[in-house]
LOLO-951188 format. One record per residue (C-alpha): residue number from 1; x, y, z. Coordinates in Angstrom, 3 decimals. Example, Ala and Ser with C-alpha at 12.3 -4.5 7.8 and 13.67 -1.06 7.14 Angstrom:
LOLO-951188
@seq=1&east=12.300&north=-4.500&up=7.800
@seq=2&east=13.670&north=-1.060&up=7.140
END
This chain:
LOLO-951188
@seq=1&east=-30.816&north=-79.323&up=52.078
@seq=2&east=-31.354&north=-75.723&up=51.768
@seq=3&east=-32.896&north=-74.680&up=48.100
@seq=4&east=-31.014&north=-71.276&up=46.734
@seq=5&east=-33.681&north=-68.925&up=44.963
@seq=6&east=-32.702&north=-66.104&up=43.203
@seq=7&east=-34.855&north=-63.162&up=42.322
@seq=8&east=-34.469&north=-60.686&up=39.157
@seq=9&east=-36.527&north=-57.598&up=39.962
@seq=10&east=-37.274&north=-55.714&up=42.726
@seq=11&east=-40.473&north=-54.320&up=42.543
@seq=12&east=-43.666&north=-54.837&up=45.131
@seq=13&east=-44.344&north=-58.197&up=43.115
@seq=14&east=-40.692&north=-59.493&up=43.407
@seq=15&east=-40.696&north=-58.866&up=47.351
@seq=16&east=-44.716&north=-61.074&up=46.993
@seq=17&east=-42.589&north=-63.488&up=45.963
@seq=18&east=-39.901&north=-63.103&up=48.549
@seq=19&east=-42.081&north=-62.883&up=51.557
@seq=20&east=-43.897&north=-66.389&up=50.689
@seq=21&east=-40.139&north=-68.155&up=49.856
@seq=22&east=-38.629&north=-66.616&up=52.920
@seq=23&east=-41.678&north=-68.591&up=55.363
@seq=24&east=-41.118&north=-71.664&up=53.126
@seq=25&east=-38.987&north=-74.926&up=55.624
@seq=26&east=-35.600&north=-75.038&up=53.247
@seq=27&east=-35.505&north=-72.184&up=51.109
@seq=28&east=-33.959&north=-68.976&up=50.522
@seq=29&east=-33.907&north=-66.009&up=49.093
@seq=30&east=-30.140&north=-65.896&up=48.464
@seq=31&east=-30.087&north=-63.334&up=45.629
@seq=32&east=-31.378&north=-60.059&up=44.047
@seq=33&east=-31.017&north=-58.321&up=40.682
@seq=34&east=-32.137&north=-54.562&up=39.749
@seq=35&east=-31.951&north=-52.196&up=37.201
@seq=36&east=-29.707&north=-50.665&up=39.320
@seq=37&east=-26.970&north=-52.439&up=42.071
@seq=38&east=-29.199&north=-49.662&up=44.484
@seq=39&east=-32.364&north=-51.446&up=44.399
@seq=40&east=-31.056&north=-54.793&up=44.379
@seq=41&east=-29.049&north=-53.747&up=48.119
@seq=42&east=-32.581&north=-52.291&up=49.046
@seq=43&east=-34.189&north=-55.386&up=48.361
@seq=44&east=-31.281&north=-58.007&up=49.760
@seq=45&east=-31.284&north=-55.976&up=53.504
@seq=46&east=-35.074&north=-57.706&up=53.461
@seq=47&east=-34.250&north=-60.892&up=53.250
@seq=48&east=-31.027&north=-62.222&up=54.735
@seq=49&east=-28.608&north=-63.776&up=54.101
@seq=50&east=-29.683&north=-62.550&up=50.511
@seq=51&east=-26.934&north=-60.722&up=48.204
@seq=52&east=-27.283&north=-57.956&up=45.644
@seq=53&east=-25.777&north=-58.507&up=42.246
@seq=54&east=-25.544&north=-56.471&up=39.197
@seq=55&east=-26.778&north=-58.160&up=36.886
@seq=56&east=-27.747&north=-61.875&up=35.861
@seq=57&east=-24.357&north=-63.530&up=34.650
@seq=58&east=-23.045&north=-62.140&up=38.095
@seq=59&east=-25.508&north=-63.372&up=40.660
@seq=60&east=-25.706&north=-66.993&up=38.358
@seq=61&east=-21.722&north=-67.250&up=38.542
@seq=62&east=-21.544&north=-66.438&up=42.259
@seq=63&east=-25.003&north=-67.197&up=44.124
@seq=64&east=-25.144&north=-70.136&up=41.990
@seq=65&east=-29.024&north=-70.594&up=42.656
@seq=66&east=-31.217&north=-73.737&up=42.416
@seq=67&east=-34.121&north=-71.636&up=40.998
@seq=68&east=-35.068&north=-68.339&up=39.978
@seq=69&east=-37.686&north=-65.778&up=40.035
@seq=70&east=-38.536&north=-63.443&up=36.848
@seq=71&east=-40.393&north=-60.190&up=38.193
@seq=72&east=-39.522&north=-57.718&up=34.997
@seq=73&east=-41.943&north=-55.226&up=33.282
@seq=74&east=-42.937&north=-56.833&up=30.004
@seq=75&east=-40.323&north=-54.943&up=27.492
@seq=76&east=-37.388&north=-56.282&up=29.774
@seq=77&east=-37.850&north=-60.147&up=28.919
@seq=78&east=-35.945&north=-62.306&up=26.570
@seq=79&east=-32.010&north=-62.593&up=27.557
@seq=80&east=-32.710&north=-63.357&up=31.127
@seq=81&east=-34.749&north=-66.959&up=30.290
@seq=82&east=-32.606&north=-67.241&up=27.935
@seq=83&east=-28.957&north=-66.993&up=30.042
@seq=84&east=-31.229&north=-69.397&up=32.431
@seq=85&east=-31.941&north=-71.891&up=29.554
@seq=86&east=-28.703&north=-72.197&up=28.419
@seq=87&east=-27.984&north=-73.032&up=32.372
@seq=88&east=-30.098&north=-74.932&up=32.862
@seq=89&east=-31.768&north=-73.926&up=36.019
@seq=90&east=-35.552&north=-73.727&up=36.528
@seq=91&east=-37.166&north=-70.708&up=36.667
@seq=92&east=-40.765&north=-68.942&up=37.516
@seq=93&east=-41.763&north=-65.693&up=35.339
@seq=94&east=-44.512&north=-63.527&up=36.041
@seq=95&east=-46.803&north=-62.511&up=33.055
@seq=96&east=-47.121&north=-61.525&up=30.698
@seq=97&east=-44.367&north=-63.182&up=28.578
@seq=98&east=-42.978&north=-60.034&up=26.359
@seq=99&east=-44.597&north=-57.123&up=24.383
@seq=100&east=-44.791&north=-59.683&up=21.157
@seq=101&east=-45.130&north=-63.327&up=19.966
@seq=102&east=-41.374&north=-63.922&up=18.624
@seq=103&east=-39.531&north=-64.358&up=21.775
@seq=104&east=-41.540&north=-65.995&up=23.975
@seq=105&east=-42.212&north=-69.052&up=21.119
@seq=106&east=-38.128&north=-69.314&up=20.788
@seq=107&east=-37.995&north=-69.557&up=24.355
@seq=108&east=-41.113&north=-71.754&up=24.725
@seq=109&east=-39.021&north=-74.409&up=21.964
@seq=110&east=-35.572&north=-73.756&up=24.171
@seq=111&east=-37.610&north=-74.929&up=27.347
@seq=112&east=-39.047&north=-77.680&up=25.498
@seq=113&east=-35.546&north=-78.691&up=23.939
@seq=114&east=-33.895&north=-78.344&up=27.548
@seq=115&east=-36.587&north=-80.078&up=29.648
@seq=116&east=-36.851&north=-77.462&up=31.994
@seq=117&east=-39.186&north=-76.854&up=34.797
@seq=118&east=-40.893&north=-73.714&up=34.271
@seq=119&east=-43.729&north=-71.766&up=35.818
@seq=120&east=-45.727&north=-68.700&up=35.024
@seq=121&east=-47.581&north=-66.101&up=37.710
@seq=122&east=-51.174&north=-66.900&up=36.252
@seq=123&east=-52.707&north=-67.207&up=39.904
@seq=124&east=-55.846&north=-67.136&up=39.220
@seq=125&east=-55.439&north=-70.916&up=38.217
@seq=126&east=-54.631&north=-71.711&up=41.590
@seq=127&east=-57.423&north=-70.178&up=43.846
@seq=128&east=-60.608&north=-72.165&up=45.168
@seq=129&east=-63.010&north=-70.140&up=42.708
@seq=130&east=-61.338&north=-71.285&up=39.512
@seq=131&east=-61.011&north=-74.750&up=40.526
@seq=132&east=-64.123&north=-74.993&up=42.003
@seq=133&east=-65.700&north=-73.607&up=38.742
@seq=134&east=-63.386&north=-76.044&up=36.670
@seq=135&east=-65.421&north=-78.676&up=38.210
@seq=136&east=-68.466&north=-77.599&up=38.182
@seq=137&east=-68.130&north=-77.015&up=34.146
@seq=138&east=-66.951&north=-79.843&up=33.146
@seq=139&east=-69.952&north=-81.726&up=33.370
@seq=140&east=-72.005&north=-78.672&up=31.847
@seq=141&east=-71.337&north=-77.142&up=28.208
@seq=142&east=-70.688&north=-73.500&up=27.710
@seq=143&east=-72.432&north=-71.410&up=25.417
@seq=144&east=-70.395&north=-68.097&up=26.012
@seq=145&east=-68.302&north=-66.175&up=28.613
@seq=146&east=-67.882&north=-62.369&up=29.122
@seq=147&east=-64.533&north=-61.345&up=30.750
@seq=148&east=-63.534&north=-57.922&up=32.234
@seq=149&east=-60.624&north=-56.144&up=33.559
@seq=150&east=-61.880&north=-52.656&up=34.507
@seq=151&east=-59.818&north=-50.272&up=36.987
@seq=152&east=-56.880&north=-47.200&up=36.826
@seq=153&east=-53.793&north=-47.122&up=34.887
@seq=154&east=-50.876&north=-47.910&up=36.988
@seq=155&east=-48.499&north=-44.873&up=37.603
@seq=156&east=-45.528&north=-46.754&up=36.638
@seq=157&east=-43.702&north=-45.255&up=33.325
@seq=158&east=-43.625&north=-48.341&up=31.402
@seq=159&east=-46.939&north=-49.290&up=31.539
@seq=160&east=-48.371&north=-46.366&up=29.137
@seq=161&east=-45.807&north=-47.284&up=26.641
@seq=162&east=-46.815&north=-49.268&up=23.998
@seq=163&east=-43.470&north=-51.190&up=23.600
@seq=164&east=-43.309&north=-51.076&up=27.107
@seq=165&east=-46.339&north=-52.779&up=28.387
@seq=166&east=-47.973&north=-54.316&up=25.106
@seq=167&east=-50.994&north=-52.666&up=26.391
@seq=168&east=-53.445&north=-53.368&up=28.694
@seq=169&east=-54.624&north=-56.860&up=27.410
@seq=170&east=-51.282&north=-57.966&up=27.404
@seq=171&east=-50.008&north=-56.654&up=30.596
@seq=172&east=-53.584&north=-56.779&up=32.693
@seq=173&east=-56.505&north=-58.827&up=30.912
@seq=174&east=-53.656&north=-61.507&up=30.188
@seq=175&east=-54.849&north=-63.197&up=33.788
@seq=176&east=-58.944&north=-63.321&up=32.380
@seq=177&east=-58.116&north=-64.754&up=28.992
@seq=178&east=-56.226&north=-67.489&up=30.403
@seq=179&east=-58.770&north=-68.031&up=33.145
@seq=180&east=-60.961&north=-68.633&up=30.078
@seq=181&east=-58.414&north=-70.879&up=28.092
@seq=182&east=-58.023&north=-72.709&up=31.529
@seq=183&east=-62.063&north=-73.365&up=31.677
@seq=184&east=-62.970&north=-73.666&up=28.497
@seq=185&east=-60.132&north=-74.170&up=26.231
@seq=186&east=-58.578&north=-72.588&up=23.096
@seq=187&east=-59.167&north=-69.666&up=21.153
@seq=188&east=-59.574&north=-69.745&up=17.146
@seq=189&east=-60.377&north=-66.507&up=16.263
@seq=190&east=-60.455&north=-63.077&up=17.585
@seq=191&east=-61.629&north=-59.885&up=17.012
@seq=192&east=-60.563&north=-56.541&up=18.519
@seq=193&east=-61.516&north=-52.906&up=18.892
@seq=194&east=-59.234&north=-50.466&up=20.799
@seq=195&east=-58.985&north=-46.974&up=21.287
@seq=196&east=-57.583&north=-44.172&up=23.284
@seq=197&east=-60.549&north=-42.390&up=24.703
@seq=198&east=-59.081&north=-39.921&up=28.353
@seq=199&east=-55.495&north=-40.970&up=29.046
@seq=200&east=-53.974&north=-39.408&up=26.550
@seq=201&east=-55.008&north=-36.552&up=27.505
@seq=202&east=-54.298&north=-36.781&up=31.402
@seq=203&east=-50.664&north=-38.262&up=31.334
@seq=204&east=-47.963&north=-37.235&up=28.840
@seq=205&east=-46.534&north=-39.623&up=26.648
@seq=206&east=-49.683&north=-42.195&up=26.679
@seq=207&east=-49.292&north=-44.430&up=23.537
@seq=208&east=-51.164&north=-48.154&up=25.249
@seq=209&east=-55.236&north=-47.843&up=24.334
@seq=210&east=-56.713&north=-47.441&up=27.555
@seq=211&east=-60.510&north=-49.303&up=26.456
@seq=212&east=-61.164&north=-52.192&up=24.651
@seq=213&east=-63.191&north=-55.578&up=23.610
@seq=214&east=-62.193&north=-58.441&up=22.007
@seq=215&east=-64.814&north=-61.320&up=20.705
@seq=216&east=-63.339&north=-64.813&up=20.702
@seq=217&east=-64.528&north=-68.004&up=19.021
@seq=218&east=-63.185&north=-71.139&up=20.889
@seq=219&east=-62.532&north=-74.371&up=19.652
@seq=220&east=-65.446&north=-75.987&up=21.340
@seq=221&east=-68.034&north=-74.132&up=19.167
@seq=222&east=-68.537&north=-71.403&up=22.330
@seq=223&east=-68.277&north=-67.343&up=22.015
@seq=224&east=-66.633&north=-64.850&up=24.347
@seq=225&east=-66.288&north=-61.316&up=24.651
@seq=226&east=-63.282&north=-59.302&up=27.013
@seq=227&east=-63.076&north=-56.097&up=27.662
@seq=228&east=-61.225&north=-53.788&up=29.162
@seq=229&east=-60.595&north=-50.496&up=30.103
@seq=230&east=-58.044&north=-48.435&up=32.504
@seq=231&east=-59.779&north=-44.847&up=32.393
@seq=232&east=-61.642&north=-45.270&up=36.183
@seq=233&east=-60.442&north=-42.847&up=39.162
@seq=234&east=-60.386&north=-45.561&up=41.100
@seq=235&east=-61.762&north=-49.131&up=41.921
@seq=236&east=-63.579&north=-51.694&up=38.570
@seq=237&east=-64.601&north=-55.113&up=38.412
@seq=238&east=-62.172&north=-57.752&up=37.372
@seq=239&east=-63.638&north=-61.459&up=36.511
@seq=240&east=-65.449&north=-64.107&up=34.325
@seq=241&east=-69.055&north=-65.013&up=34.156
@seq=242&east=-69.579&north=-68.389&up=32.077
@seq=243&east=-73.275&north=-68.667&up=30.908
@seq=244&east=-74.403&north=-72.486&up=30.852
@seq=245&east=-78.002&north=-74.147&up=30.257
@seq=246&east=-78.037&north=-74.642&up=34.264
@seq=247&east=-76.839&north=-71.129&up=35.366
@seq=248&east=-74.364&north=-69.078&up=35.053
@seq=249&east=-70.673&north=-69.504&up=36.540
@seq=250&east=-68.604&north=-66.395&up=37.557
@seq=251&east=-65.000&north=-66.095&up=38.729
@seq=252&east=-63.659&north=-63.251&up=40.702
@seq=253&east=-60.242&north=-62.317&up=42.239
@seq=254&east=-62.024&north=-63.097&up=45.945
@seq=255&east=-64.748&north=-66.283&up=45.160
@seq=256&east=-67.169&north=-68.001&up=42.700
@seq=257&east=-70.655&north=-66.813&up=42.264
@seq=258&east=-73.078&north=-69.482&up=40.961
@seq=259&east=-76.316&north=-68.668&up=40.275
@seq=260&east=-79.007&north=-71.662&up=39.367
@seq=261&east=-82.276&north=-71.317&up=39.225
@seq=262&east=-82.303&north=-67.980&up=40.719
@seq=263&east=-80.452&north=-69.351&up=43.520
@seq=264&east=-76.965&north=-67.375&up=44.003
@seq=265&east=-74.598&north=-68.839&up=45.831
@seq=266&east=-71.007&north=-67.696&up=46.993
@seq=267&east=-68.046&north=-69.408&up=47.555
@seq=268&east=-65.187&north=-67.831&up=48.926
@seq=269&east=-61.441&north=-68.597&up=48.476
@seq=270&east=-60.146&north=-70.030&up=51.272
@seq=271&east=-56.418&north=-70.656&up=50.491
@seq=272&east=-53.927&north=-67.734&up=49.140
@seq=273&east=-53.520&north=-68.771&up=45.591
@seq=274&east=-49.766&north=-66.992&up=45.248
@seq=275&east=-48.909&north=-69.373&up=48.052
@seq=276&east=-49.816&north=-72.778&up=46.468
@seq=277&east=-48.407&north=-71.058&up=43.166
@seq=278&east=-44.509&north=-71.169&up=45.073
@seq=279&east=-45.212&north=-74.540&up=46.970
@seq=280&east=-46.214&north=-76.375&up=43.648
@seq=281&east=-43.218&north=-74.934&up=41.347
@seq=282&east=-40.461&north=-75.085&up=44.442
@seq=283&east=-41.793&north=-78.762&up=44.755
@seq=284&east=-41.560&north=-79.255&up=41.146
@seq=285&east=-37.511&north=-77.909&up=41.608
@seq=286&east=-37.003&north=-80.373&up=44.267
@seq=287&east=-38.809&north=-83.597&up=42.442
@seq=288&east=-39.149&north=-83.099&up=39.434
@seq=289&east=-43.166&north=-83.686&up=39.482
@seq=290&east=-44.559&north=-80.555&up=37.821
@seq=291&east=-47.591&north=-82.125&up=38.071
@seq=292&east=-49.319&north=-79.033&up=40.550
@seq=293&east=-47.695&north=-76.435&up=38.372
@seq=294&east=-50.980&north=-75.117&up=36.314
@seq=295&east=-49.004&north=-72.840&up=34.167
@seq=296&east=-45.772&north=-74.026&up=32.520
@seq=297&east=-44.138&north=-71.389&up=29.691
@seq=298&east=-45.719&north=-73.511&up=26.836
@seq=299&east=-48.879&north=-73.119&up=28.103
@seq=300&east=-48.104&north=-69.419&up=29.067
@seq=301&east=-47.107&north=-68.840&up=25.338
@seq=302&east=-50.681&north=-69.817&up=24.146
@seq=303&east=-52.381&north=-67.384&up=26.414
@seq=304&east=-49.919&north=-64.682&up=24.936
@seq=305&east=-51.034&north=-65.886&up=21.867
@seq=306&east=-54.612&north=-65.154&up=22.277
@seq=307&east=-53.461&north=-61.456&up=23.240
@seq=308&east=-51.229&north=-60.940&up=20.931
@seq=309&east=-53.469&north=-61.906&up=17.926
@seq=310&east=-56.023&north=-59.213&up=20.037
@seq=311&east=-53.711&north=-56.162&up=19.379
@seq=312&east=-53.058&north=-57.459&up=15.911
@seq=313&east=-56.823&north=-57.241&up=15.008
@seq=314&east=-57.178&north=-54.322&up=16.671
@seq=315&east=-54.088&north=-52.498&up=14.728
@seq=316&east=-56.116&north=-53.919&up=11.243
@seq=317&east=-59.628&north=-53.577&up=12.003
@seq=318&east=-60.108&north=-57.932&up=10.445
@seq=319&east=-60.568&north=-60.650&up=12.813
@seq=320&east=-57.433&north=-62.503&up=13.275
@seq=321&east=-56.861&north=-66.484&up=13.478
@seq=322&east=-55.342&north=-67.172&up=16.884
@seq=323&east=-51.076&north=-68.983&up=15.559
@seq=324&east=-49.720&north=-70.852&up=18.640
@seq=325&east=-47.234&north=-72.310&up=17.123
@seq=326&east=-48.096&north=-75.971&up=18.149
@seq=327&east=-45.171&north=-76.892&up=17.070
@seq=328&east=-42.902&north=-75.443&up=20.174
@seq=329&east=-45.962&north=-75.413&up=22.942
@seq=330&east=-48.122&north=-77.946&up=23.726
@seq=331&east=-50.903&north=-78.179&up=26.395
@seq=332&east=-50.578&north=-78.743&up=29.865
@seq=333&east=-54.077&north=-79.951&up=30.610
END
């Protein structure tokens, strides 16, 4: 039996999506939603027999999918999980959640209510390096991590909006703090310093803070620092380095670093993390095992949490207790 996905957004990441569901043995692609009817006929004639619908009530009522696909710019979540909540049908939503805390926990307590299957686009979870490194820690305890996300600013209007975006560490650095919350657990207490240093200046209308760190305690007694920054021409580092009594631990986009002793050793990824990311929610759909699925929207909503509680501390200059709101989303792991 052939699943039905449907896909809201049609940007480069919604056709990532696409391309790995439209190789998959009994799915398809059966639907597309854009900000305008235009894009979402540009983005069906790629993947037949998909259809282009104007908006969400429209493609639900008439494509009638099994599961669908959130690809939206941060400011543009809320009433499309909700509409799918209220249906009932299981959905996967790239990160980050919103530009703030409020919707994301209402939705977090709808999923919960509605026993839904949900999934969130924090790949880093699924690649070799992370998992690899997730095993190596766990016999090993952490004294303290340092995260970065260093590169461009991406020349898409939203993103240098403020109450577009949510900033950088919302938007970007989301994927390193909850490669950290995935390794070595939750966040207490953060505290931020951004500013706006060259992008103001370069692009018009620039309100996000385009550098910034942010020192974490954790639960477990360990420290962390993230930073950030979107000022580079070109090219930047993005990863985490975990600093143990028996080496130090780092995860990149590409592999795992260890170095021991002064022995450093590399370990690429092998599988394409985006790909076991589908395969473990569509199985999820079809079972109802969500056991593979490494980031539901509870656990999603505590990562958002974390960056949230960043740009709050940042906005007052104090160090800010991390609220996830326990109550509506609970741990996955």
């Amino acid at each position: 039996m052939t699943l039905n996905v449907g896909i809201v957004g049609t940007g480069w990441f919604s056709h990532v999506h696409a391309d790995i569901l439209s190789r998959m043995d009994g799915v398809a692609v059966n639907a597309f939603v854009g900000s305008s009817l235009a894009k979402a006929e540009q983005s069906a004639l790629r993947y037949a027999p998909a259809k282009p619908y104007e908006n969400v009530e429209q493609m639900l009522d008439q494509a009638k999918p099994d599961a669908v696909y959130i690809c939206v710019p941060p400011f543009a979540h809320g009433d499309i999980e909700r509409r799918l909540v209220e249906r009932g049908i299981p959905f996967l939503v790239e990160k980050p959640l919103g530009t703030d805390m409020e919707e994301p926990l209402a939705i977090a307590e709808a999923v919960k209510q509605a026993g839904l299957v949900t999934s969130v686009g924090y790949h880093f979870r699924y690649a070799d390096a992370a998992a690899r490194a997730a095993d190596l820690l766990r016999g090993r305890t952490a004294g303290m991590a340092l995260g970065y996300w260093m590169g461009d600013m991406p020349q898409v209007y939203w993103w240098r909006k403020q109450e577009g975006s949510g900033g950088q560490f919302i938007e970007q650095t989301t994927h390193i703090v909850d490669l950290l919350r995935y390794l070595l657990g939750e966040v207490d207490e953060v505290y931020a310093a951004f500013a706006q240093r060259a992008m103001h200046e370069q692009y018009e209308g620039v309100t996000v803070h385009d550098v910034g760190t942010v020192t974490m305690k954790l639960a477990s007694g360990a420290v962390a620092t993230i930073s950030n920054t979107c000022i580079l021409p070109d090219g930047g580092q993005v990863g985490l380095t975990v600093y143990t009594a028996q080496g130090q631990v780092e995860v990149r986009p590409d592999k795992l670093i260890v170095t021991e002793k002064g022995v450093l050793t590399e370990h690429r990824n092998a599988g394409n993390p985006y790909e076991r990311e589908n395969e473990a929610f569509i199985h999820a759909v079809r079972t109802g095992d969500v056991s593979s699925i490494r980031s539901s929207y509870a656990d999603a909503a505590r990562t958002m949490a974390v960056t949230h509680a960043a740009l709050r501390s940042a906005g007052s200059g104090l160090p800010v207790r991390v609220e996830y709101g326990d109550e509506v989303a609970s741990k996955t792991r």
